[in-house]
N, C-alpha and C positions, 0 to 999 in steps of 0.2 A: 641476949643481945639488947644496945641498946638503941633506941630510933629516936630520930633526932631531922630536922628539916634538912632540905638540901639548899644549895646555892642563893637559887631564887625563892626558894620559900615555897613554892608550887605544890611539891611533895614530899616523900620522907624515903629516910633509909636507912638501915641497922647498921651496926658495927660491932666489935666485941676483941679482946685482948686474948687469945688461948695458950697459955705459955709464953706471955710475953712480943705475941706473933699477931698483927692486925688483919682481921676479918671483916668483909663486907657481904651483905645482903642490900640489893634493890634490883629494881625496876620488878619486874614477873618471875625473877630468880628463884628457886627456890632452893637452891644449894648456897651455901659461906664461900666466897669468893679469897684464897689467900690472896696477902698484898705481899711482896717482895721487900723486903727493906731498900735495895739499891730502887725500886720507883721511887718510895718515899722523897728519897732527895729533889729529888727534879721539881716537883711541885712546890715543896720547900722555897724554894732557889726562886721559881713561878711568881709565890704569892710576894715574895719581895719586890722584884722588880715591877711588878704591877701600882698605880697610883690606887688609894683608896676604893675610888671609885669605880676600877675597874677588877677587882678583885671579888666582888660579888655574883660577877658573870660565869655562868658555868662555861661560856665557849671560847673564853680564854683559857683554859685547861685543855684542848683539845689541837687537832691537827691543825684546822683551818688556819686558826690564826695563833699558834703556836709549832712551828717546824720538828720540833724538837723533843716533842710530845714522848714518852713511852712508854702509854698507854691510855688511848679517848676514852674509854668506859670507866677507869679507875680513877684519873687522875682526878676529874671533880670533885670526886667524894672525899679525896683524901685534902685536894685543897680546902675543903669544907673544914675537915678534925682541924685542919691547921689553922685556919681562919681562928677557930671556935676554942682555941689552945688546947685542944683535946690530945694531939701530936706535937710534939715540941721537937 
């Protein structure tokens, strides 16, 4: 896996490609978390409408201030790959 910071820089979290298929490790996890390709999109779609500036907040990926969210734990991290063009 590979680890790489998060959002705000604070802390870090793994990722990794298994057949093509995107896996997360963070927080106290200690299982690979599958990502679904149908969340992928959402965050996608996310870091667009977002201005520069707010695109580096992880809590804009979540419920509070995103309705539409589907999934708070996930969605950050994937906003992250995408941020970082790791996910295209």
């Amino acid at each position: 896996m590979i680890e790489i910071n998060t959002l705000g820089g604070n802390s870090t979290f793994k990722y990794d490609f298994t057949g093509g298929e995107l896996y997360l490790l963070f927080g106290t996890l200690n299982k690979r978390v599958f990502v679904n390709s149908s969340i992928i999109e959402k965050p996608k779609q996310r870091v667009m409408e977002l201005s520069d500036d707010l695109r580096l907040s992880a809590s804009n990926y979540n419920r509070n201030k995103w309705s539409s969210c589907p999934n708070d734990r996930i969605c950050p991290y994937v906003a992250k790959l995408i941020i970082d063009e790791i996910l295209k």
